[in-house]
NUMIRO-172500 format. One record per residue (C-alpha): x, y, z; residue in one letter. Coordinates in steps of 0.02 Angstrom, whole numbers, padded with zeros to 5 digits, always signed. Layout:
<rs>
XYZA ...
</rs>
This chain:
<rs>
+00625+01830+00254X +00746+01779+00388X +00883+01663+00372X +00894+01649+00573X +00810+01712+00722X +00911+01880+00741X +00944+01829+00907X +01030+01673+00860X +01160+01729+00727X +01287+01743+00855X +01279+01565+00899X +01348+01537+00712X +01501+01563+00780X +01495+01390+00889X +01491+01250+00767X +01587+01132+00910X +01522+01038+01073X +01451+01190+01195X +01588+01242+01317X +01458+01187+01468X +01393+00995+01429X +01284+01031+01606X +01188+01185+01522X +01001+01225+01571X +00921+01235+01404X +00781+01372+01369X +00695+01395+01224X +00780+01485+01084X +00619+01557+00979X +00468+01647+01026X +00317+01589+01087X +00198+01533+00976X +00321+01568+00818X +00291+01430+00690X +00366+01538+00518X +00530+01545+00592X +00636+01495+00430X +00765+01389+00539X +00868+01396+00691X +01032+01332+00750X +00978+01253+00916X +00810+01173+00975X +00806+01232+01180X +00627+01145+01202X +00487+01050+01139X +00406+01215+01096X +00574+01253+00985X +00524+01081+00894X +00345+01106+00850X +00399+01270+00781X +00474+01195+00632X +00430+01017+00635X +00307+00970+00503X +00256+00762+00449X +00389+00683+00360X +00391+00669+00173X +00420+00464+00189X +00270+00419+00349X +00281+00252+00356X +00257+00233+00558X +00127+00345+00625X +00173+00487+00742X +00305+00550+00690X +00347+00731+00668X +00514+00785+00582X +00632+00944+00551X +00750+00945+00390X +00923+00959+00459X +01070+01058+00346X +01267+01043+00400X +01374+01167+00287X +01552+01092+00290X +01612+01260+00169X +01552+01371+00320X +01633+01264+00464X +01503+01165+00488X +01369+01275+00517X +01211+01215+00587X +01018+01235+00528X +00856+01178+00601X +00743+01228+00437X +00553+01260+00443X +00528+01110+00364X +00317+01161+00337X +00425+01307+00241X +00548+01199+00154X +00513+01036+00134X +00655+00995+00030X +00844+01032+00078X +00876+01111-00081X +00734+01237-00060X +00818+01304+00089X +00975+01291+00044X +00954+01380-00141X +00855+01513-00041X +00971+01563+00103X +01156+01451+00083X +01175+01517-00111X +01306+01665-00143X +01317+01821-00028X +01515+01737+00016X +01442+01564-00003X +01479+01442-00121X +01312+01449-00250X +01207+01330-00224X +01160+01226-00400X +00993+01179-00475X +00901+01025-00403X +00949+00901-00510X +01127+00946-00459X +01116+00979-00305X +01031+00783-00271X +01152+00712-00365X +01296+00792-00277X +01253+00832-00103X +01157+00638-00097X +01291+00549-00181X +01449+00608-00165X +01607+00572-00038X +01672+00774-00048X +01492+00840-00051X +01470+01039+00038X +01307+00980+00146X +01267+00850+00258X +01084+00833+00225X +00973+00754+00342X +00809+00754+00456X +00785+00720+00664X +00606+00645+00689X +00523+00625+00838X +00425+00466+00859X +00285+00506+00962X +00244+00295+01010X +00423+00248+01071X +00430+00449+01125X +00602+00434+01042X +00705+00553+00951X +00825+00503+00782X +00950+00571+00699X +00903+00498+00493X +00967+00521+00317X +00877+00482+00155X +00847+00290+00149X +00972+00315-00038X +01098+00430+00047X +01276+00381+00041X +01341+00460+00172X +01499+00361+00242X +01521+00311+00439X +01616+00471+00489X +01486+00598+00382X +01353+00518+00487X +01426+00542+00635X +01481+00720+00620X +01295+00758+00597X +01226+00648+00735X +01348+00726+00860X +01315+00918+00795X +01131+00914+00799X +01137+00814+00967X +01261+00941+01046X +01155+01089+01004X +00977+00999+01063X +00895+01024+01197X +00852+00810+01188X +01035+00779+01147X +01062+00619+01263X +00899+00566+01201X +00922+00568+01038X +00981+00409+00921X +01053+00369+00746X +00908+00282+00637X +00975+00193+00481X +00844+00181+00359X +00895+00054+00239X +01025-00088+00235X +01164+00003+00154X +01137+00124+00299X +01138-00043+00428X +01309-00116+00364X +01378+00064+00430X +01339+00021+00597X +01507-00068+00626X +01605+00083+00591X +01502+00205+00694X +01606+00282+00835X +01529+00217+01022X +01465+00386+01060X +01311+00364+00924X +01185+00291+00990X +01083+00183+00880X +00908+00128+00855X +00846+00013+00703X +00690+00029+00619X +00610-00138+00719X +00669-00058+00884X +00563+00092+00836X +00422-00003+00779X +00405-00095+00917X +00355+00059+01019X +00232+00099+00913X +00049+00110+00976X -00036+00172+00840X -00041+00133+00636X -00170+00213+00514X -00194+00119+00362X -00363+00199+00273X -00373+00375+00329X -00545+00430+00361X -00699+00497+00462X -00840+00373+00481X -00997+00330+00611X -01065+00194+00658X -01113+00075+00811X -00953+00025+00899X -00958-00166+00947X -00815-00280+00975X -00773-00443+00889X -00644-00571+00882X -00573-00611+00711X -00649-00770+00684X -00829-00709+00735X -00839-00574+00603X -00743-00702+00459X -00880-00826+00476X -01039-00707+00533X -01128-00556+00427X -01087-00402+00501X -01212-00277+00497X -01115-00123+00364X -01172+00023+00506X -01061-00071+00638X -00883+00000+00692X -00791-00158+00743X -00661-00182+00866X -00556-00332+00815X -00433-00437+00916X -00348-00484+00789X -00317-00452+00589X -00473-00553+00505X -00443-00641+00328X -00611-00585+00277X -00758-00457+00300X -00914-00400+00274X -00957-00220+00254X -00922-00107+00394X -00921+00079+00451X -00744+00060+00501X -00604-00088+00568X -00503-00028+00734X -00387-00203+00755X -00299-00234+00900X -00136-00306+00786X -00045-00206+00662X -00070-00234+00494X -00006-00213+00342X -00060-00066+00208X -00097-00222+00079X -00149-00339+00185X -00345-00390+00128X -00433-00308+00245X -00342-00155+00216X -00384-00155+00031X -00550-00189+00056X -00566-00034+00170X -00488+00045+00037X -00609+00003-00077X -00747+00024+00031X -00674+00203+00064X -00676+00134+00264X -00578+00206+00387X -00461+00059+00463X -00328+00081+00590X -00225-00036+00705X -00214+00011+00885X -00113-00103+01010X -00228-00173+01165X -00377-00094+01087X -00477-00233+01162X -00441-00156+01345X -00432+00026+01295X -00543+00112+01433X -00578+00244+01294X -00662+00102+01178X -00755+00010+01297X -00842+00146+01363X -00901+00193+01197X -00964+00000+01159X -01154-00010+01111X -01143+00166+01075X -01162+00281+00890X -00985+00362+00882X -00881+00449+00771X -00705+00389+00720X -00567+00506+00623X -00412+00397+00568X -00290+00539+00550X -00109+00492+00486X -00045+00545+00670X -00175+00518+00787X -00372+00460+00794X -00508+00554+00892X -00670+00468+00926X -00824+00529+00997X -01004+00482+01053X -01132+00531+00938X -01328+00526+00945X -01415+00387+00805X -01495+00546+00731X -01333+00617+00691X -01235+00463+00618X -01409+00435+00518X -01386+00614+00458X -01195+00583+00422X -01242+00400+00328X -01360+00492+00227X -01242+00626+00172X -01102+00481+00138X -01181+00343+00047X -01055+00305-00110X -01121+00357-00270X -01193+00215-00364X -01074+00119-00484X -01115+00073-00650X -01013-00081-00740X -00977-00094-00929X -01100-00165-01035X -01033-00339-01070X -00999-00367-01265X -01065-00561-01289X -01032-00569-01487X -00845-00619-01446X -00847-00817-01429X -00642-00848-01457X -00534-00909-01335X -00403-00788-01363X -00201-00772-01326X -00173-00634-01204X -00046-00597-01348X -00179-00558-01455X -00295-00470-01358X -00211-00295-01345X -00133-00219-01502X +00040-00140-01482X -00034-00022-01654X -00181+00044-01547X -00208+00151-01404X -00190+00084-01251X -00336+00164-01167X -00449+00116-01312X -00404-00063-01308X -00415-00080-01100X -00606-00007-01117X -00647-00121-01242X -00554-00282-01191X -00646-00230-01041X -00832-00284-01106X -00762-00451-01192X -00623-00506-01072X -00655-00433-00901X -00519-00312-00822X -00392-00434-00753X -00401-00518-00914X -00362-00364-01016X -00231-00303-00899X -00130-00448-00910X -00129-00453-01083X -00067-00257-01089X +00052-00326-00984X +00121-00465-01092X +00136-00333-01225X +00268-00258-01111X +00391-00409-01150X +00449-00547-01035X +00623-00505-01027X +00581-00365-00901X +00390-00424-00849X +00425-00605-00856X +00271-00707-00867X +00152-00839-00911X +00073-00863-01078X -00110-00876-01069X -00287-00869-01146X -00463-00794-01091X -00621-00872-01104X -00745-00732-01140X -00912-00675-01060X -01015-00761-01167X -00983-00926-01112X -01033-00865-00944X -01170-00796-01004X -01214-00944-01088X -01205-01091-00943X -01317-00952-00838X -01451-00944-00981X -01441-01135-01022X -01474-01190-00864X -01611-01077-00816X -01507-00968-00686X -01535-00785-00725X -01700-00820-00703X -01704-00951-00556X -01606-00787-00471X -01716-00655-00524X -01852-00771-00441X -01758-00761-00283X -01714-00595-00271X -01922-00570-00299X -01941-00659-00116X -01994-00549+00047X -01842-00645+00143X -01706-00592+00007X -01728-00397+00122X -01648-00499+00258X -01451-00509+00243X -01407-00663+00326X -01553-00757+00239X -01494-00678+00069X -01316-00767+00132X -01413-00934+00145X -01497-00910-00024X -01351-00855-00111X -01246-01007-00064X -01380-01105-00114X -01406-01035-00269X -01213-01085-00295X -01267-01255-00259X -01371-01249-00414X -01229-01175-00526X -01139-01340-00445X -01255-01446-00546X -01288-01344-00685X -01227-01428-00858X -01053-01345-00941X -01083-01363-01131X -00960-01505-01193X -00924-01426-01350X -00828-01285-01237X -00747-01398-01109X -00675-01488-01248X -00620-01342-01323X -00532-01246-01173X -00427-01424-01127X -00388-01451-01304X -00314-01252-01305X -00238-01286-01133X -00142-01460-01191X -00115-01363-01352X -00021-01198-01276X +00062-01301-01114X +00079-01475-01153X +00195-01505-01012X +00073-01447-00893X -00098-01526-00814X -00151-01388-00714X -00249-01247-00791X -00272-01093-00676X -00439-01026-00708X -00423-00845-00640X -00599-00730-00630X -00612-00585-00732X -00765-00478-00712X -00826-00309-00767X -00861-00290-00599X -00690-00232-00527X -00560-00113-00556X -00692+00035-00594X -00633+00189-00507X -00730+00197-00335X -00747+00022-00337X -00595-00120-00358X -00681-00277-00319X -00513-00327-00247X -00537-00526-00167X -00691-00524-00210X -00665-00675-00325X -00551-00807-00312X -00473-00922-00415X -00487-01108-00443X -00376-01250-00522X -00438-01420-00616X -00320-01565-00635X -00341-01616-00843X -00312-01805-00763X -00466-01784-00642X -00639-01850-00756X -00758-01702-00803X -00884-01694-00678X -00779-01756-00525X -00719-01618-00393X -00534-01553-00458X -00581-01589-00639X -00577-01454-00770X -00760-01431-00785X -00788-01418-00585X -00653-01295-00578X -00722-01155-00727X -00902-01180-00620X -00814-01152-00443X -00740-01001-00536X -00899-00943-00616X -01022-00962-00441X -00858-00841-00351X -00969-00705-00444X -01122-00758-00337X -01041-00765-00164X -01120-00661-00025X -00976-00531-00009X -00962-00503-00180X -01157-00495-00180X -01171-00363-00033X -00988-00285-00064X -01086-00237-00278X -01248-00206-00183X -01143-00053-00069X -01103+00035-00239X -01293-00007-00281X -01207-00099-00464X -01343-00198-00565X -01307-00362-00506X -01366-00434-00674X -01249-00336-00770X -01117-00430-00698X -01023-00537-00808X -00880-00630-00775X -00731-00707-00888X -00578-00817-00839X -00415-00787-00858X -00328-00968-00901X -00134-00993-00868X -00034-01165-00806X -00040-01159-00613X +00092-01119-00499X +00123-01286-00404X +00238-01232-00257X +00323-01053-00285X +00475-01003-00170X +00395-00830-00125X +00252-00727-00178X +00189-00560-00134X +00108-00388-00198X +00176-00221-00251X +00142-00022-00268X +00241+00068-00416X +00223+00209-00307X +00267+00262-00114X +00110+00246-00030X +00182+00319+00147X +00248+00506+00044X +00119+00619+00033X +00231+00756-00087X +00282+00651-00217X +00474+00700-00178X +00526+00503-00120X +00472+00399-00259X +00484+00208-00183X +00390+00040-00248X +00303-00020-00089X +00324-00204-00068X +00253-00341+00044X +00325-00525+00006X +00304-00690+00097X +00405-00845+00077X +00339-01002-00022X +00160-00979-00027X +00111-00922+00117X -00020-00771+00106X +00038-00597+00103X -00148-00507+00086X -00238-00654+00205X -00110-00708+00313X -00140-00834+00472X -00148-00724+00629X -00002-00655+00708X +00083-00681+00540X +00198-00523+00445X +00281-00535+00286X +00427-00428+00214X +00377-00236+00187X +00494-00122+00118X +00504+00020+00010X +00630+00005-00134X +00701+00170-00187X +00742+00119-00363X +00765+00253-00451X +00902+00311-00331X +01086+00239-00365X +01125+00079-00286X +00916+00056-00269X +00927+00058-00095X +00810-00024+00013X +00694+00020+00202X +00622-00136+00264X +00477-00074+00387X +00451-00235+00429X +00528-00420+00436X +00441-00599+00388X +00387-00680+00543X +00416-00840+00447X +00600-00839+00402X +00779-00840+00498X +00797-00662+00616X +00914-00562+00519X +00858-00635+00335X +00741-00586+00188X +00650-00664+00089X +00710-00600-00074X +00905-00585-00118X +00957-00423-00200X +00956-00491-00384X +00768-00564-00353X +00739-00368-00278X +00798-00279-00427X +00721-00409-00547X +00555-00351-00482X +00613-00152-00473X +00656-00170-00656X +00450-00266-00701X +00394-00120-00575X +00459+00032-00664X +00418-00032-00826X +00241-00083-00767X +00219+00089-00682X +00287+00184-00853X +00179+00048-00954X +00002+00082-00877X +00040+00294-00839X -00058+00346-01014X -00208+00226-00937X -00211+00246-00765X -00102+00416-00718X -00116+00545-00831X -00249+00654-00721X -00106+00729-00642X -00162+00648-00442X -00048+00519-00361X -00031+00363-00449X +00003+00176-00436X -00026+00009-00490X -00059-00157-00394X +00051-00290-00445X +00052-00487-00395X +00198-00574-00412X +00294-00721-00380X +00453-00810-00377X +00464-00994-00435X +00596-01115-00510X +00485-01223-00640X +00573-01120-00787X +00737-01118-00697X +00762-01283-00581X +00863-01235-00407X +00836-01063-00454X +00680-00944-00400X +00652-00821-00558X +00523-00685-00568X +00340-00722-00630X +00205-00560-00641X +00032-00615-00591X -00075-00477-00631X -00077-00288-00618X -00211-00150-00595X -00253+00035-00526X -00208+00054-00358X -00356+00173-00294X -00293+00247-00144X -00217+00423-00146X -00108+00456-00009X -00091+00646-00052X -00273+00658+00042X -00205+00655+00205X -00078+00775+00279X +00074+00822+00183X +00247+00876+00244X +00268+01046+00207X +00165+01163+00095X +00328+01239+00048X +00254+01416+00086X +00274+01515+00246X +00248+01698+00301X +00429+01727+00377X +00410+01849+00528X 
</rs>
């Protein structure tokens, strides 16, 4: 192996400004060379590609990136590294900067402590990415580097003077420690913040994929209230808040990675991507009418026209594997503390499987979480009603088999008259008769456990979601009933359990199970019961994980957050929330906001930096909590968390509340990664 270019070493010698600012640059490696190990100039775009790989942290699409090393114990020596080769600093610098006259270079944990962290560190560590929408160039450090004003501008101006793109290139802070710099940055660095950047963006992937299907186009509200047919690959004007199944979502608004439809690609193992003007995009509307296939790449998308033999063919080869749901266990007839429903004595595993039959997953989960403790996952107390008084209402009032009837007729084939039957078969759960003896008991446990409360939260809980392949994620939704509202009257306890119950029977949940081919009968659903948030200051979902790193080397908690209660995962059209990635586990848990609420002041959050680390503090304990369940197959790992911040515990002050947690299914590490850390040196 190399440590330069032999024909380069000389240039060691000029760590400075070149003598000749007006210099004709030429590219400094060979043709076609891409195991270079680094380089101390970039002459051309050829020089780039040669060591550029994907960025470990890809959180806007099209961006390529080359790991960037300034020795200040070698006077300030310069290296471009292979970052496909190395895609950590310290694996280049341990190899080639350790010993040999050099200071040695310590082990990892040492080195990120040191060279990350502290003012009189040897190395200047840091990356230049070129963003491929905005066609830009930036100078970046680690969003948790603490690199001071004049440290970032010795590196900006040393890997601009000896770059071919020097007057192109930019300073990009990436995170707000990095943005209260900017004042103290000399006038010669150039900077560009992370919206600026965005804003050129063209292209976003947000479920990676290859799919076929008939390319139509849409606007959002046609496909929320209208059955699309599942072989379709829409083009959408707009984000929707809902849809059916489809080969594939091309929007012509960004997204976010958590927004609804996003999670239900996920689920549906959909590719989904946001590309701006899509609507007009000559590409696309040639290709309307037509079979095509789509690849959602983390970079880039291709798409092609195909014959209808050939995406049959592909459909037949890609049908998900059917999904079978836990049996559901109706012998338990309690309505039982979330307290009690996990023992802190037994394994954790054991008890999620079986609170699983009884209790439904979000049920179960919440109660593992409440064994966690509420001074770091604050939350409310609760109780599930079980499966069997589900089961029960459906048997009493003749349902199962008034459905199985149904689903007997010719016209149940059709989809959009199985969508007419299915609502009316809601209808009759409407009117069906909730036993007394149980609607006395669940307000009498509700008045019992919050007696300062008249709002009971009945949240579904199904053995029909969280099962691998298949998440059912807003599928279901919750209802509340007012205790002061008289049984039978809309609002009133008893409507809302039956508005919760019939959520099992609505179409998408119907056709979204039916996709997975899951018994449809074996479905079972029980409901969560808590008091109900009445007005909350902010609300919003979380990873436990950095869904945009593809190595596993920048751990982050990915989270989106909207003010009051606006939606995060449904918002109204045209509507962002907060997204950033909090690096927690890094001193000072700094922060990268990708992008800002559209609803709030320019140049505020929504959260404050004690609400932030609240939730980092639930997060890492949630994340540690579930690992044994949920992570311990050795692939990349996460959990979905809903949370909230409200002041009914703590009047004039918004205090943390978790909602509910589960597997996130998604697995970033399928897509490209930054470096494979291997390379033939020439």
């Amino acid at each position: 192996m190399t440590r330069l270019y032999p024909a380069l070493l000389g240039l060691l010698a000029c760590h400075g400004k070149p003598t000749d600012t007006a210099r004709d640059w030429e590219c400094v490696l060979p043709a076609g060379s891409t195991s270079i190990d680094s380089s101390s100039e970039l002459g051309c775009w050829d020089d780039f590609t040669a060591l550029a790989s994907a960025p470990l942290d890809a959180s806007i699409a099209g961006a390529e990136s080359i790991k960037t090393i300034i020795d200040q114990s070698d006077a300030d020596a310069l290296y471009f590294v292979n970052s496909r080769c190395y895609p950590i600093h310290w694996d280049y610098a341990s190899a080639f900067l350790s010993g040999h006259g050099l200071p040695p270079v310590s082990d990892l944990s040492t080195f990120n402590s040191t060279e990350y962290y502290s003012p009189d560190r040897r190395f200047l560590l840091a990356a230049v990415t070129h963003y491929d929408g905005a066609d830009t160039f930036v100078y970046e450090l680690s969003p948790y580097d603490t690199a001071s004003a004049e440290q970032i501008a010795t590196g900006y101006r040393l890997v601009r003077d000896h770059s071919y793109f020097g007057d192109r290139l930019y300073f990009h802070p990436t995170s707000t420690a990095m943005e209260a710099l900017l004042p103290d940055l000399p006038s010669d660095v150039k900077v560009l913040t992370t919206d600026q950047l965005f804003a050129g963006v063209v292209y976003q992937p947000y479920n990676i994929g290859e799919t076929t299907g008939q390319l139509e186009f849409h606007t959002a509200g046609e496909v929320e209230a209208e059955y699309v047919p599942y072989r379709e690959l829409v083009v959408l004007d707009a984000v929707p808040i809902d849809i059916s199944i489809t080969a594939g979502i091309i929007t012509s608004e960004f997204q976010t990675p958590l927004s609804h439809i996003n999670v239900l690609s996920v689920n549906r193992n959909t590719p989904n991507m946001g590309l701006k003007g899509a609507l007009d995009d000559p590409t696309l509307r040639a290709l309307e009418g037509k079979w095509v296939r789509l690849t959602v790449g983390p970079n880039d998308y291709q798409i092609e026209e195909v014959t209808e033999a050939e995406a049959d063919a592909w459909w037949e080869g890609h049908k998900p594997a059917p999904v079978v749901v836990p049996p559901a266990d109706l012998t338990e007839t309690r309505l039982l503390d979330v307290a009690d429903i996990v023992s802190d004595d037994a394994d954790l595993t054991a008890e999620i499987e079986r609170g699983l039959t009884r209790f439904g997953s979000k049920g179960t989960n919440y109660a593992a979480l409440y064994d966690i403790g509420q001074d770091i996952v604050p939350m409310q107390d609760g109780f599930v009603i079980p499966f069997y008084y589900y089961d029960q209402f459906m048997t009493q009032n003749g349902l199962w088999d008034t459905l199985t009837a149904m689903e007997a007729e010719p016209g149940w084939a059709d989809p959009e008259e199985r969508q007419s039957r299915l609502l009316a078969f809601q209808d009759l759960m409407r009117a069906g008769t909730l036993d007394p003896a149980l609607l006395a008991a669940v307000t009498g446990k509700f008045t019992g456990m919050f007696p300062d409360s008249n709002h009971a939260r009945f949240r579904s809980s199904t053995n029909a979601e969280d099962l691998g392949t298949f998440t059912g994620a807003g599928l279901y939704n919750s209802q509340t009933g007012d205790l002061d509202v008289p049984s039978g009257e809309d609002e009133s306890v008893e409507w809302a359990i039956k508005e919760a119950w019939l959520n099992i029977w609505n179409p998408r949940a119907y056709e979204e199970r039916g996709y997975y081919s899951i018994d449809q009968h074996a479905c079972d659903m029980a409901l969560l019961t808590t008091p109900n948030f009445d007005q909350e200051e902010a609300n919003g979902v979380a990873i436990t994980q950095n869904i945009f790193d593809t190595s596993g080397l920048e751990p982050a908690f990915y989270v989106n957050v909207q003010s009051e209660d606006n939606e995060v995962v449904q918002p109204d059209l045209g509507v962002l929330p907060d997204a950033y990635l909090q690096y927690y586990s890094m001193p000072g848990e700094p922060i990268t906001y990708i992008t800002h609420s559209t609803l709030i002041d320019a140049g505020t959050t929504v959260l404050d930096s004690t609400q932030t680390h609240a939730l980092g503090a639930a997060l890492d304990a949630i994340h540690s909590r579930f690992m044994p369940v949920y992570g311990d197959d050795g692939d990349w790992y996460g959990m979905d968390v809903e949370f909230k911040f409200d002041d009914k515990a703590t009047p004039g002050t918004a205090t943390l509340y978790i909602k509910q947690a589960r597997p996130f299914p998604w697995d970033p590490g399928a897509g490209e990664t930054a470096g494979t850390g291997e390379c033939d040196a020439e």
